[in-house]
C-alpha positions as CSV (number, residue, x, y, z in Angstrom):
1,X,-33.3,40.3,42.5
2,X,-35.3,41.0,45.5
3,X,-38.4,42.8,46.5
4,X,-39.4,45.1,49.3
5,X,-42.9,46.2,49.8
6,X,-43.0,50.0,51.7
7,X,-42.8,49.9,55.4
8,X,-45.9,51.9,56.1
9,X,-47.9,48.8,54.3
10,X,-46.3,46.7,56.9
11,X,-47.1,49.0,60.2
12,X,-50.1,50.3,59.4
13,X,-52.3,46.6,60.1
14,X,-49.8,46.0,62.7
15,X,-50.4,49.6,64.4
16,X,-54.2,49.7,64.9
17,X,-54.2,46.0,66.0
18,X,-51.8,47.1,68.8
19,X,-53.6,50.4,69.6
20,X,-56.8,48.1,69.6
21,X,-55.6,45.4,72.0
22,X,-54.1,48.1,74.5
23,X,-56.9,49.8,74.9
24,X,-59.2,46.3,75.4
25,X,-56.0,45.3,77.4
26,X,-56.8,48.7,80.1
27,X,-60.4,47.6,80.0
28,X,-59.9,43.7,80.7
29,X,-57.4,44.8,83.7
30,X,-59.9,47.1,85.1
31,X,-63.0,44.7,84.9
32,X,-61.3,41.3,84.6
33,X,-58.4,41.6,87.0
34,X,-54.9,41.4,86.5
35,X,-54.5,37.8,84.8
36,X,-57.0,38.2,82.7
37,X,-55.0,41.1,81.1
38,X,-51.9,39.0,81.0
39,X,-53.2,36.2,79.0
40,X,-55.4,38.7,76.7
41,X,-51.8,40.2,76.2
42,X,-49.9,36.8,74.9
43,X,-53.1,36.3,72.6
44,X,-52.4,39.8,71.2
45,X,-49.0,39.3,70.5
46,X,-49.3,36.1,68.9
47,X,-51.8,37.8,67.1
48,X,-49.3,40.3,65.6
49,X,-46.5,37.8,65.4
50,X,-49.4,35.7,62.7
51,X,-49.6,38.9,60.6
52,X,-45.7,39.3,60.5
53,X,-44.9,35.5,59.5
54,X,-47.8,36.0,56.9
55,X,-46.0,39.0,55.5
56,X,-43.1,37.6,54.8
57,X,-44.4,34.5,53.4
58,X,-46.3,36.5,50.8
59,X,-42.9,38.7,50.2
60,X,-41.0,35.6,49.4
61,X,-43.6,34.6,46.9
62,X,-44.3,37.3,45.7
63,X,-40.2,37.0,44.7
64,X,-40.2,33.6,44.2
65,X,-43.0,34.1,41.3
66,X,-40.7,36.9,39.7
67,X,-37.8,34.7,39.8
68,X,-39.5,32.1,38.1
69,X,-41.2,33.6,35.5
70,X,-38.2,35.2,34.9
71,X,-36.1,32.3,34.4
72,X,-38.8,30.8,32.4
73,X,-38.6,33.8,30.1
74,X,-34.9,33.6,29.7
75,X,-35.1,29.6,29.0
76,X,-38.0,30.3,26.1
77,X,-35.6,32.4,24.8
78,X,-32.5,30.1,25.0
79,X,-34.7,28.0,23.1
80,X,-34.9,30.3,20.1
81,X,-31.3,30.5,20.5
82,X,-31.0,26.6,19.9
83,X,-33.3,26.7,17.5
84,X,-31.3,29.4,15.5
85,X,-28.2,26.8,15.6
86,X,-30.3,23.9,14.7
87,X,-31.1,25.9,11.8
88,X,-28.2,27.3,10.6
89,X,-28.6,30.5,11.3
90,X,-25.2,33.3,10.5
91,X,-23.0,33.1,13.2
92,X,-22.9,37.0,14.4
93,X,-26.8,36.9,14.5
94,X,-26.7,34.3,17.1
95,X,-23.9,35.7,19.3
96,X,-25.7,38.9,19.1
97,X,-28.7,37.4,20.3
98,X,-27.1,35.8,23.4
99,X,-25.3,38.8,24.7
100,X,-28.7,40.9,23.9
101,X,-30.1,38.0,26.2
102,X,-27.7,38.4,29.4
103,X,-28.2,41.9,29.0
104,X,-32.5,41.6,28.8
105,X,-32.9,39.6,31.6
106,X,-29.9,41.2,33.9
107,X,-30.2,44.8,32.9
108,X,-26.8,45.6,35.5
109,X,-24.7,43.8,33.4
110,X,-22.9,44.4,29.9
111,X,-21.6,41.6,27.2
112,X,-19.0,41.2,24.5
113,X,-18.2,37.9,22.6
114,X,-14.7,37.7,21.2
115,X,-13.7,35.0,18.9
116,X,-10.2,33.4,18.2
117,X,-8.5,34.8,14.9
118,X,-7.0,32.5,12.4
119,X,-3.6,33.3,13.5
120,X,-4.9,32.1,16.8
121,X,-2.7,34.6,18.4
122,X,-5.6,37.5,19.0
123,X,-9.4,38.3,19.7
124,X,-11.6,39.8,17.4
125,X,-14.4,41.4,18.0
126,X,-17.7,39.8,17.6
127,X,-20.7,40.6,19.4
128,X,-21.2,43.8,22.0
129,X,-24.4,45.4,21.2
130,X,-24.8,47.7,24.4
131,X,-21.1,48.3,24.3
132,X,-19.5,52.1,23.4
133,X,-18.1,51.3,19.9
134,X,-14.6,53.1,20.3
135,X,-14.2,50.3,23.0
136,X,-15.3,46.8,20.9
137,X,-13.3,48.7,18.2
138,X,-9.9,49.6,20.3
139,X,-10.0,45.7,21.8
140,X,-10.9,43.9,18.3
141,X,-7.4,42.1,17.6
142,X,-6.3,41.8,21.5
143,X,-3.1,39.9,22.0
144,X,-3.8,37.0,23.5
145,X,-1.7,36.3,26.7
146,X,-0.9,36.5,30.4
147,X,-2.2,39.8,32.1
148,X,-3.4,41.4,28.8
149,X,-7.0,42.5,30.0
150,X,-9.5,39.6,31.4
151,X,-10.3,38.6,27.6
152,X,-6.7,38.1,26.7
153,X,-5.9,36.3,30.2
154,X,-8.9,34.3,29.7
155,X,-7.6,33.1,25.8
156,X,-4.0,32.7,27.2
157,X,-4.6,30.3,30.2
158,X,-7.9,28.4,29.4
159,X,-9.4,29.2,32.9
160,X,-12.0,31.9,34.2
161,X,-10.8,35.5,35.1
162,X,-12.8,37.5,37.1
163,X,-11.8,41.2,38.0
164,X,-13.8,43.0,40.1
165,X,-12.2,46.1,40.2
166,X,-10.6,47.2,36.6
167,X,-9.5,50.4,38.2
168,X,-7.5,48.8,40.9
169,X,-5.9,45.0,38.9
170,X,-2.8,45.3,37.0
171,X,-4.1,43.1,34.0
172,X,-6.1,46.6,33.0
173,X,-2.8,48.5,33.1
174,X,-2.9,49.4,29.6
175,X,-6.6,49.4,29.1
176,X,-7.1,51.2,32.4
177,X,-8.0,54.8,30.8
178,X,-10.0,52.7,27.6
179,X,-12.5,51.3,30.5
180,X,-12.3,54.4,32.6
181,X,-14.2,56.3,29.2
182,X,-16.7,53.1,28.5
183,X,-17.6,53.7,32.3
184,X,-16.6,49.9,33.2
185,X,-15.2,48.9,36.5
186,X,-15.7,44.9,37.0
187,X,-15.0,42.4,34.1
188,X,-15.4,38.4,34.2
189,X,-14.3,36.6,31.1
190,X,-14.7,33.1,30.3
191,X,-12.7,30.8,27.8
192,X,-15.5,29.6,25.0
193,X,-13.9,25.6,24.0
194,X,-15.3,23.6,22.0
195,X,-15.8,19.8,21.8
196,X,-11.8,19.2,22.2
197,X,-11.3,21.8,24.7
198,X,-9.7,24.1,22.0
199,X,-10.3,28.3,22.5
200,X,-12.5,29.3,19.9
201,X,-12.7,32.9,21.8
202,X,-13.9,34.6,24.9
203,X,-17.4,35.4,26.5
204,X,-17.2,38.5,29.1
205,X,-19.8,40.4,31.2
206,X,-19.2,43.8,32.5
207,X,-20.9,45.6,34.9
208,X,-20.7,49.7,36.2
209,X,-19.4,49.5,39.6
210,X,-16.8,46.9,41.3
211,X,-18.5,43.3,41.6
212,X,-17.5,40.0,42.2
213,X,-19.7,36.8,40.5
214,X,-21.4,34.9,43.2
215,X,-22.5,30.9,42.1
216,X,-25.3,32.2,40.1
217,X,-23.3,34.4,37.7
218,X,-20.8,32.0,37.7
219,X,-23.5,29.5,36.0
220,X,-24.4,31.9,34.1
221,X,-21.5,33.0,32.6
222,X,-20.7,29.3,31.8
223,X,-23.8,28.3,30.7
224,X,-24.2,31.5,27.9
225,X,-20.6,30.6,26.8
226,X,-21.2,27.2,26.7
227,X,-24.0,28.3,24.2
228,X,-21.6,30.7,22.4
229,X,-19.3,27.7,21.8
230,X,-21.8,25.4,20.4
231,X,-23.3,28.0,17.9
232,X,-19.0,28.3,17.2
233,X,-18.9,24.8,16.2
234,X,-21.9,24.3,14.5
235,X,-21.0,26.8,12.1
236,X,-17.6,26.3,12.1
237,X,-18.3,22.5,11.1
238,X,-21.2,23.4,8.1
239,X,-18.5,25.8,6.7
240,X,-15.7,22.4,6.7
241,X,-18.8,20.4,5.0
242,X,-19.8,23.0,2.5
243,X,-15.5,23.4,1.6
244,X,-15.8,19.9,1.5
245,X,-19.0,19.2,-0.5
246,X,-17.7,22.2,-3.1
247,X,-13.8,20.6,-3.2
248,X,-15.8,17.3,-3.9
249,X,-18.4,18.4,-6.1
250,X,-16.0,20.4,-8.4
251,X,-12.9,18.0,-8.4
252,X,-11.7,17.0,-11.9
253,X,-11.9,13.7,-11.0
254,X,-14.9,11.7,-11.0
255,X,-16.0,10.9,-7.1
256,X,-18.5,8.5,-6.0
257,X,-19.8,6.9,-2.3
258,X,-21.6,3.2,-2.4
259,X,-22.9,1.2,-0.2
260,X,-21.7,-2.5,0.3
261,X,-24.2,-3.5,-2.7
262,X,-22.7,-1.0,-5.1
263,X,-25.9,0.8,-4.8
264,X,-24.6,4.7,-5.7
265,X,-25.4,6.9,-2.6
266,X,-23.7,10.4,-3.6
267,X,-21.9,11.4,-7.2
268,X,-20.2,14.4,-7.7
269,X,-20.5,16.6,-11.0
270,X,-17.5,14.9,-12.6
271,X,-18.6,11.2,-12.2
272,X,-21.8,12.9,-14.2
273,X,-19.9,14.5,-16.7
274,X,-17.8,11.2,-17.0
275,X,-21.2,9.2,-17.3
276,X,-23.7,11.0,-18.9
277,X,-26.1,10.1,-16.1
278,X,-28.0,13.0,-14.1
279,X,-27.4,13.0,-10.5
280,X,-30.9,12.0,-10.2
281,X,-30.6,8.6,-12.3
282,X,-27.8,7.8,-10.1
283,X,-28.9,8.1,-6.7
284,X,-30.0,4.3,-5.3
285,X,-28.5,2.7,-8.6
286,X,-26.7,-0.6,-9.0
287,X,-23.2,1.0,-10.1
288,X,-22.4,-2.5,-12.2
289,X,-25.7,-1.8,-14.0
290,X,-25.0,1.1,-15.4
291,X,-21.8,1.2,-16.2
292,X,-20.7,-2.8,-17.6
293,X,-19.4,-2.8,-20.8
294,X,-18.6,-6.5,-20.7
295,X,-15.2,-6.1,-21.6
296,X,-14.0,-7.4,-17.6
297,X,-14.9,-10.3,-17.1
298,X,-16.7,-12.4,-13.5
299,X,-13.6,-13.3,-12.7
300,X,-11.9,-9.7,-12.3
301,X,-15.0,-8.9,-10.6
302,X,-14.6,-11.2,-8.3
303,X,-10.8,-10.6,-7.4
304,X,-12.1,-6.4,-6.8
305,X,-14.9,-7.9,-4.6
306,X,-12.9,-9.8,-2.5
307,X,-10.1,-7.0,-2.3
308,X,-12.5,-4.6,-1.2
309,X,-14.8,-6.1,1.3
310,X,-11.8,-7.5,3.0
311,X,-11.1,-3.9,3.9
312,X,-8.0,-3.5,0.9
313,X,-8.1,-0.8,-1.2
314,X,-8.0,-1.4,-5.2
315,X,-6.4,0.2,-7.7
316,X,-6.8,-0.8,-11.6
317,X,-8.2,0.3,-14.9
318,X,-11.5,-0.2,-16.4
319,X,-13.3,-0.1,-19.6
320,X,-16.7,1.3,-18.9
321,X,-19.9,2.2,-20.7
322,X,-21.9,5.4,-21.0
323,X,-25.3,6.2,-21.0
324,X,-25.2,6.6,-25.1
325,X,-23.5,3.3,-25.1
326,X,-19.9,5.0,-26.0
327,X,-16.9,3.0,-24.0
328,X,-14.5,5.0,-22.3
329,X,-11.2,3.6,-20.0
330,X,-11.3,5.0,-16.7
331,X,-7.8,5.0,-14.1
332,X,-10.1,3.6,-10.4
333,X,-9.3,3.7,-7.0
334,X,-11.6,2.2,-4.4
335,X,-11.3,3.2,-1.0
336,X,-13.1,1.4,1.9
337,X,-14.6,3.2,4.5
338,X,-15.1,1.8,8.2
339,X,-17.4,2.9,11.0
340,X,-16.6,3.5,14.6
341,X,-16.2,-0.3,15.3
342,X,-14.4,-0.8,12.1
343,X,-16.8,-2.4,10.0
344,X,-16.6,-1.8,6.3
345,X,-19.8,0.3,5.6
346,X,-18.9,2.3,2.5
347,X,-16.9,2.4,-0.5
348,X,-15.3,5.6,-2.0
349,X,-14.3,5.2,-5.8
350,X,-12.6,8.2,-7.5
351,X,-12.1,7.5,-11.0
352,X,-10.2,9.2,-13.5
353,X,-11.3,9.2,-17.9
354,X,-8.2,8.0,-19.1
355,X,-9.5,7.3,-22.7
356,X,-7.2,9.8,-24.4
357,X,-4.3,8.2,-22.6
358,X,-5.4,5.4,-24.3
359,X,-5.7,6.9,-27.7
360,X,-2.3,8.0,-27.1
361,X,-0.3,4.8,-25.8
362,X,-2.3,3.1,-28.8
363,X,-0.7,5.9,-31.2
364,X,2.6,5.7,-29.9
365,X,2.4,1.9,-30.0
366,X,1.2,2.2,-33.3
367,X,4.0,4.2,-34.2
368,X,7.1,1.4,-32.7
369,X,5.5,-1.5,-34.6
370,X,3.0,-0.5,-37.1
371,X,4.3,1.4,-40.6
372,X,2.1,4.5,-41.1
373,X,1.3,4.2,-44.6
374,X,0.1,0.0,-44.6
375,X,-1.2,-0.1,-41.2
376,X,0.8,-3.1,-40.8
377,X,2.9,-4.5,-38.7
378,X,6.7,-3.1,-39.2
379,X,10.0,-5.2,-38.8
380,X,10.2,-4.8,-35.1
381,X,7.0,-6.1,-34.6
382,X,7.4,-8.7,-37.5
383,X,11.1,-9.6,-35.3
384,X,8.7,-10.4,-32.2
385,X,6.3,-12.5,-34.1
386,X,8.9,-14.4,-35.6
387,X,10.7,-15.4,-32.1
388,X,7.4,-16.3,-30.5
389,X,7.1,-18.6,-33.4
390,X,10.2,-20.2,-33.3
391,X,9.4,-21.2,-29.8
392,X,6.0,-22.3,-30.2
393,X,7.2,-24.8,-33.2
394,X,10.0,-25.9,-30.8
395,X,7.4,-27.0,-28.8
396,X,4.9,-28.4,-30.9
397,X,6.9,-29.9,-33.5
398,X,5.0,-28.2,-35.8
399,X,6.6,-26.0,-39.1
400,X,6.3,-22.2,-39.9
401,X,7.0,-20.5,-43.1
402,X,7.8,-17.1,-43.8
403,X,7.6,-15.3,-46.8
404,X,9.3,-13.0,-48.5
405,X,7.8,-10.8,-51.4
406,X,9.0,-8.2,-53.6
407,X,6.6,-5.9,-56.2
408,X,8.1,-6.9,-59.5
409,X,6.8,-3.9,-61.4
410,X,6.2,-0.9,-59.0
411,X,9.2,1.1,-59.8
412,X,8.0,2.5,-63.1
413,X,4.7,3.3,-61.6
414,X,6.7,5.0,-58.8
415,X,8.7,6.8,-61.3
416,X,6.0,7.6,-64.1
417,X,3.7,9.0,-61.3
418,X,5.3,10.0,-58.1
419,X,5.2,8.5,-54.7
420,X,1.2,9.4,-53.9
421,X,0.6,7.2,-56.8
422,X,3.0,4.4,-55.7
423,X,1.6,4.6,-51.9
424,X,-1.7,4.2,-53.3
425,X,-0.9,0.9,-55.1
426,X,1.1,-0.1,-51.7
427,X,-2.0,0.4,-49.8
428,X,-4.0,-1.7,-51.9
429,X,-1.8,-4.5,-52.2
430,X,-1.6,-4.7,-48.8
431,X,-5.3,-4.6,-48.1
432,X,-5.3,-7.3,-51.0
433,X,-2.2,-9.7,-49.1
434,X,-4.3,-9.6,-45.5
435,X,-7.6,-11.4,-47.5
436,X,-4.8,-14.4,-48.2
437,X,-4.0,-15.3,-44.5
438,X,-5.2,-16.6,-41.6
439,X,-6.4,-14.3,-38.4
440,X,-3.3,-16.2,-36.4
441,X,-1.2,-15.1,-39.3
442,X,0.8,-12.1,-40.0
443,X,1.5,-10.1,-42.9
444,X,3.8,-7.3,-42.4
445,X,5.4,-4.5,-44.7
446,X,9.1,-4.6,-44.5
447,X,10.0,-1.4,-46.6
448,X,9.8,-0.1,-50.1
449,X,7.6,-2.4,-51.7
450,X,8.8,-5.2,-49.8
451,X,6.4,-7.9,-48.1
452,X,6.8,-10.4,-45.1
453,X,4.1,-13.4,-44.4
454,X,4.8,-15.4,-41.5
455,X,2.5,-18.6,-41.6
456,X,2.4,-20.1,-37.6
457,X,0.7,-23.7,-36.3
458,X,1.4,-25.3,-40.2
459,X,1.7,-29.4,-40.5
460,X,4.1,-31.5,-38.8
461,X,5.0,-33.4,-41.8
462,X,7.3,-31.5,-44.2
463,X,5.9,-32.4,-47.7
464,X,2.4,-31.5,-46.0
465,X,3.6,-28.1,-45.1
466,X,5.0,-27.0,-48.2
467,X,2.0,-27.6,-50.1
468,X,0.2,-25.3,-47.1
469,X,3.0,-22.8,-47.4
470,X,2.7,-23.1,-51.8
471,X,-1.2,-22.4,-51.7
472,X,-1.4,-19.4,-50.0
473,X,2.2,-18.7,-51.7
474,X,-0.4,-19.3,-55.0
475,X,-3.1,-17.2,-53.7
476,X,-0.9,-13.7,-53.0
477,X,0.4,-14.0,-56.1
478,X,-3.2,-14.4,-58.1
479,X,-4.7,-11.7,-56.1
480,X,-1.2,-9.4,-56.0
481,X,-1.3,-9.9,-60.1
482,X,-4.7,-8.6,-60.9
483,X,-4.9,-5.3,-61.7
484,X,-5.0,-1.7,-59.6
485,X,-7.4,1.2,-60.8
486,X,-5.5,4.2,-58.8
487,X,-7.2,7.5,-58.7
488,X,-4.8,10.5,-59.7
489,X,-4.6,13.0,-57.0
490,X,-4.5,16.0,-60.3
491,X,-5.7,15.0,-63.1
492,X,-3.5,14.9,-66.8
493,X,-5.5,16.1,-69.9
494,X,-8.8,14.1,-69.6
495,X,-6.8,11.1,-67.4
496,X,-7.7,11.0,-63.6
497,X,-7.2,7.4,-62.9
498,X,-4.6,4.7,-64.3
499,X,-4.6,0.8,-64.4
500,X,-1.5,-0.8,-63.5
501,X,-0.2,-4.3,-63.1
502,X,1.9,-5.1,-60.9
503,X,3.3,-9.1,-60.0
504,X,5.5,-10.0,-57.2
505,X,7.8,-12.7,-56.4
506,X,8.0,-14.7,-53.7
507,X,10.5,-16.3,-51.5
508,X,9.3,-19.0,-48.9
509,X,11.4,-20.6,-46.0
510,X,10.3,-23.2,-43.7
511,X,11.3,-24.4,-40.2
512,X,10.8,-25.9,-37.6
513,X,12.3,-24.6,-34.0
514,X,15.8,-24.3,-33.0
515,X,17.9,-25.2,-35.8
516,X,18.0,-21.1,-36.8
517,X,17.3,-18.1,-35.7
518,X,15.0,-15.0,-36.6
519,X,17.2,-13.5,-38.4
520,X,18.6,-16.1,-40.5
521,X,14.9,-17.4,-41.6
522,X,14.7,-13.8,-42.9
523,X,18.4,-14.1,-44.8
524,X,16.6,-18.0,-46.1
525,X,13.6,-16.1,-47.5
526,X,15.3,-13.3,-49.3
527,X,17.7,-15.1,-51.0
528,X,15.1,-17.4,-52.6
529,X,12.8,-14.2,-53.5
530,X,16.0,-13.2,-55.6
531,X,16.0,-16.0,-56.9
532,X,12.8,-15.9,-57.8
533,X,13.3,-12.5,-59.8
534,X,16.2,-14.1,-61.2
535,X,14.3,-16.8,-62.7
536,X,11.8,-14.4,-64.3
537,X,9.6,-12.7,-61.7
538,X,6.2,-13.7,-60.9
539,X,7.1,-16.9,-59.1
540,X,7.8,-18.7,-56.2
541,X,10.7,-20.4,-54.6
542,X,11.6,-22.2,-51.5
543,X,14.7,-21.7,-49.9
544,X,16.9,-25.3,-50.4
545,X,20.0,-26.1,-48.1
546,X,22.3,-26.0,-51.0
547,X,21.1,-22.4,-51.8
């Protein structure tokens, strides 16, 4: 910008000094003499020459000052628009605001901010607030590529394009007659790139008549798009984070960040949910304070700890504790995270309730070896037992004895009173057989009203473990043989509930390891039950080679 002050301001000081000295000059010749006049001459001429330099020397202040203060203007402004960024501001408000400021503080020239689409194959339109609308909305989607307008040019090869004359370059072709109507004859456009030197869009200043950017528009031009790109970013980032923070925060699995101490530093909704904890009672807790339910013990601990601070991931199952004390199992994986000199800083733990997987695997299990109606263990699991046995009195040297027990008088009941009545009296007799044995001990229903007792870890000597085997043998059949009060499910006349007795017999086989297998100690112990009923019911016998 430069500044002229009227010429007749100028002359008019430098006129009357000159009419002055000439007619001093005549004078001094007449009365001094010739020299005299000469050197009265030079002093009047440097005299002028004084008022000239002093002139301009106030002009180019005067310009300088204007300059300055306009610069310092457009910086307190830049500021706000840095300020708007630092602050989140939308995205269009700033870009509006910087093309408003180009166009404020350099009224010749016009702006429009174009931003990359998603398809990153055109321009959209973004910010042109002095611009004729038919024209921001005839170039919002512009192709991106070679020799399609300055914007598309710009986009296309990543480098500056400056047209001074849109009437006269072939990259306006097909825009020719759209600029001719906005009344726009010189374009520059430069590339906005962010922090990897992608295109993120387009900044471009017009201007009404043919001009071509000297060094200071050039920095100008850069410096505003440079501006345009960081606002680009910065929003473009806080919309990854918020995605982020919302994909987190609302993930079905429980998500949770620690420090090295296992001191909680974020939680999303799930691991709340999961917990019972507020996000606020998490926040700076000890995770293993909260959450131990005792049921791992120092040494798993210590295995995860090691895994993890040596930069490992883990992957395993827990059984945790809520805040109302409830346990729950919970599927974990624990991440490491590492900072720009790879040291571990961080630990990422997404965990998964897995508790009615649990319930599940337990049912099903429950299901392959456990009969529904006892609760015991069934023949497969009995069959499992039974081998484990084997080898642990192989290696021991010490006997086993497995029983096998029959109802004597069930059938009647069964018939008199239906099966509800008979799986009633089942029930109880089985509650009734797992009061006779040890916790190492098994007792399992084998079908019908059939029993199985398999007695582990009895005495070496063989006199000693028969007599162990006889008194528990003793003791089912006492307790077995008193009497069962079963409650009718209907009622008959003024009857709801019957007594029934009901003895069993009992057919014991010992051994000792290897010299048979499971399924001939079971063949031992049926026989001598039948030979128990045989003999009269209520009884016990021990299965004899010679049987």
């Amino acid at each position: 910008m430069h500044l002229r002050l009227p010429i007749s301001k100028l002359a008019a000081p430098a006129a009357a000094s000159l009419a002055f000295i000439a007619v001093l000059t005549l004078e001094t010749i007449q009365a001094l003499g010739i020299i005299q006049g000469l050197l009265t001459g030079a002093l009047a001429y440097m005299l002028v020459r004084h008022l000239q330099r002093k002139a301009d020397t106030e002009l180019r202040l005067s310009a300088s000052q204007a300059q300055l203060k306009q610069r310092t203007a457009e910086l307190t402004h830049q500021n706000a628009v840095l300020e708007m960024i630092t602050h989140n501001a939308e995205l269009p408000d700033i870009l509006e605001m910087l093309a408003l400021l180009v166009e404020v503080h350099h009224p010749d020239m016009l702006c429009s901010i174009l931003l990359l689409d998603q398809d990153g194959q055109h321009l959209r339109h973004s910010a042109a607030p002095n611009l004729p609308e038919f024209y921001n909305q005839a170039i919002d989607g512009l192709s991106i590529g070679q020799g399609v307008c300055c914007c598309g040019t710009a986009a296309f090869t990543g480098k500056r394009i400056m047209i001074e004359d849109i009437q006269t370059h072939p990259y306006w072709e097909n825009y020719r007659t759209l600029a001719q109507q906005a009344n726009l004859r010189s374009c520059w456009s430069q590339p906005i790139k962010d922090s990897s030197e992608r295109i993120v869009g387009t900044f471009a200043i017009y201007q009404r008549r043919p001009a071509t950017p000297q060094a200071p528009e050039i920095m100008l031009i850069e410096h505003y798009a440079a501006l345009a790109a960081l606002a680009i970013e910065r929003t473009h980032s806080a919309e990854a984070l918020r995605l982020h923070d919302a994909a987190l925060n609302f993930a079905a699995n429980a998500i949770l960040i620690t420090d090295l101490q296992a001191h909680i530093v974020w939680a999303n909704h799930a691991f709340s949910e999961l917990t019972g904890y507020a996000f606020e009672e998490l926040i700076g807790k000890e995770l293993s304070k909260l959450l131990n339910s005792g049921h791992q013990d120092s040494a798993f601990y210590e295995k995860l700890w090691t895994t993890i601070l040596s930069g490992n991931s883990w992957h395993g199952e827990l059984i945790n504790r809520r805040k109302d004390g409830s346990l729950y199992h919970d599927e974990t994986s624990i991440t490491p995270v590492r900072d720009q000199h790879q040291q571990v800083t961080h630990f990422v733990a997404v965990k998964q309730d897995i508790s009615a997987r649990k319930e599940q695997e337990e049912h099903l299990k429950n299901l392959a070896f456990y009969d529904a109606l006892t609760q015991l263990p069934n023949r497969r699991l009995l069959l499992d037992r039974l081998v484990q046995t084997l080898a642990s009195c192989t290696r021991s040297g010490r006997h086993g004895a497995l029983m096998f027990l029959d109802l004597d008088n069930f059938k009647p009941l069964n018939d008199k009173f239906g099966h509800d009545i008979g799986d009633l009296l089942l029930t109880a007799a089985a509650q009734r057989l797992t009061t006779c044995i040890r916790k190492e001990d098994t007792v399992s229903r084998f079908g019908g009203d059939e029993f199985v007792v398999l007695l582990k870890d009895m005495d070496n000597d063989h006199a000693t473990a028969i007599a162990q085997a006889t008194g528990v043998a003793e003791k089912i059949r006492t307790v077995l043989a008193e009497p069962y009060r079963l409650h009718l499910l209907q009622s008959r006349g003024d009857m709801d509930e019957i007594e029934h007795r009901c003895t069993s017999s009992i057919g014991i086989a010992l051994f000792t390891g290897p010299d048979a297998g499971a399924d001939e100690i079971l063949r031992q112990a049926d026989v001598a039950m039948y030979r128990a009923k045989t003999a009269g019911r209520n009884r016990i016998c021990f299965h004899t080679p010679d049987n």
